[in-house]
Structure formats: C-alpha cells, structure tokens
N, C-alpha and C positions, 0 to 999 in steps of 0.2 A: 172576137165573137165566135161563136161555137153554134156551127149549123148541123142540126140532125135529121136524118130525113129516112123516109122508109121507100125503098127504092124499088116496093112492090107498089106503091103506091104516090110515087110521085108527080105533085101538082104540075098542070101544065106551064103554069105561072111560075116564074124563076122568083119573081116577089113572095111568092107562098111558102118557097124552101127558104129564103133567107130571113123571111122576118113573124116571129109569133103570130099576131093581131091581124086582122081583116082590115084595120082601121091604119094600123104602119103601112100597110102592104096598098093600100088605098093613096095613103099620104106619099108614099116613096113613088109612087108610079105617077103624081101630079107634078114631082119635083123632075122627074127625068122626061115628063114630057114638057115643060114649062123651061127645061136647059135645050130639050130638042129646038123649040120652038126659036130658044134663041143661036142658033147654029155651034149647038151641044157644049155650050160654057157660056157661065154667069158671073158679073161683079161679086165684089162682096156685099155692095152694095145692092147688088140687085136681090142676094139670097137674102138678107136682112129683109129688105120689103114682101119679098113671099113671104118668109115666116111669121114676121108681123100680120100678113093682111088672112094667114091661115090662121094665128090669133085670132086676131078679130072678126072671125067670121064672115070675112069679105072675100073670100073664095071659093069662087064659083066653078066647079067642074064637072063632067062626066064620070056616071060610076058606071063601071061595066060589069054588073050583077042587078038579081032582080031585087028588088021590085023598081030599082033604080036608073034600070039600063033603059038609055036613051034619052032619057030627063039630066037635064042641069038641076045641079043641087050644092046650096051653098056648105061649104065644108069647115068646121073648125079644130083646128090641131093647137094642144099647148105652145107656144116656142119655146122653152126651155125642154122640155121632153120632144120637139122635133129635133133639135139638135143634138139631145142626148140619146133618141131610139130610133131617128132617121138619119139624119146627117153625119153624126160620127161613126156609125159603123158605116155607112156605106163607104167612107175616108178611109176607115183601115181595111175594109175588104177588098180595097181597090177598083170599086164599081166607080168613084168618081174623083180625082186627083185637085189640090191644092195650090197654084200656085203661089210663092208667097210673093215672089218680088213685082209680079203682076197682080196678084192679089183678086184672082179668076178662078172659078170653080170648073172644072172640065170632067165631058165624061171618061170615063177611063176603059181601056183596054188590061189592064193590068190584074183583072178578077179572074179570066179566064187564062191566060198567063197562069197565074198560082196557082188555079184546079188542075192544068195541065201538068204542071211540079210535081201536086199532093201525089197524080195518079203516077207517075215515074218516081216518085219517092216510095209507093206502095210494092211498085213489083218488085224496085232494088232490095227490100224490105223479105221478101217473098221467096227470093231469090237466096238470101243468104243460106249457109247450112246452120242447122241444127246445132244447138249447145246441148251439152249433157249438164244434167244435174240432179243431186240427191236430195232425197226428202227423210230426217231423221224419225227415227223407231224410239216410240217410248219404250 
C-alpha cells in the first residue's frame, strides 16, 4: 500500500493518512477499538463475526464527527471489501499481526518500527555523494 500525505497539512487522525475514505478510516478505527476492547487480539473467529455483523448491518458504533458525534449509529461495511480495503492492508502495513498457529489477530507495533526504517533509510539515501552523469547533444 502506498501512503501519500501532504505534510503541510497533515490529519490529526493517523487513520486519515493511511486510508482514502472517511468510511475505511470509520470502519478501521471500529476494528481496533473492538481488538482494544478485547485485550488487543482477536480469534479468527471472532474477526469473522465482526465482519459479518458489519455486513449485516448489525453494528452499532460511535462516530466521532458531525453530525454523528456522540450518537450510536448502526454501521455497514461490505465484508469482502473489509477485508480487501481494511484488514489486509492493515496486515501488510504492520498495524496488526497474524498469527497463524494460534490463529489470533493482534495489534502490532511493527508500523512504527518500518516508518522509523523508511526515515533512516531517507537520510542513508541523503547522505550518499553525488554521481555524475551526461545528458546527449542532438
């Protein structure tokens, strides 16, 4: 996934840099407060029944924007597109780790790990000298 962000104007919301839609960034913030809820990892079984019940329209949360903040509001999210535009990138971004032999969703530390990499990979980047190179003359 490929995050771009204007850093003159960047959201306060960490969900707002990482994801298009108001409606991901809605739906991703119900999935990590519903793993908080469960001392920050979930079955597989348990993510199955979220996604289902975000299906079906049987999810009930806070949205923290207007005209909505502070009302319960029932929520519905595809599950095939939660999984394809919530849950697997959050998987490869490293916001929330897999595991398979336990077969447990956890949240992950591993996000902020890699941004700290990117920025030490920028200055190594930075740092290097100069190459020469020519440009040919018609």
């Amino acid at each position: 996934m490929v995050i771009l962000y204007d850093r003159f104007n960047l959201p306060e919301d960490i969900f707002e840099v990482i994801f298009a839609t108001k409606q991901q960034t809605i739906v991703a913030k119900l999935l990590l407060n519903y793993m908080k809820q469960n001392n920050s990892q979930i079955t597989k079984t348990e993510m199955s029944l979220f996604a289902t019940k975000l299906h079906d329209g049987e999810l009930i949360g806070e949205i923290d924007e207007e005209p909505y903040r502070g009302k319960k509001v029932k929520i519905s999210y595809n599950k095939r597109q939660f999984y394809d535009r919530i849950l697997t990138p959050m998987k490869s971004m490293g916001l929330i780790d897999y595991d398979l032999y336990n077969k447990v969703y956890k949240i992950s530390e591993k996000f902020n790990k890699d941004m700290m990499k990117i920025g030490l990979m920028w200055l190594q980047e930075v740092s290097k000298p100069a190459y020469s190179f020519e440009s040919r003359k018609k």
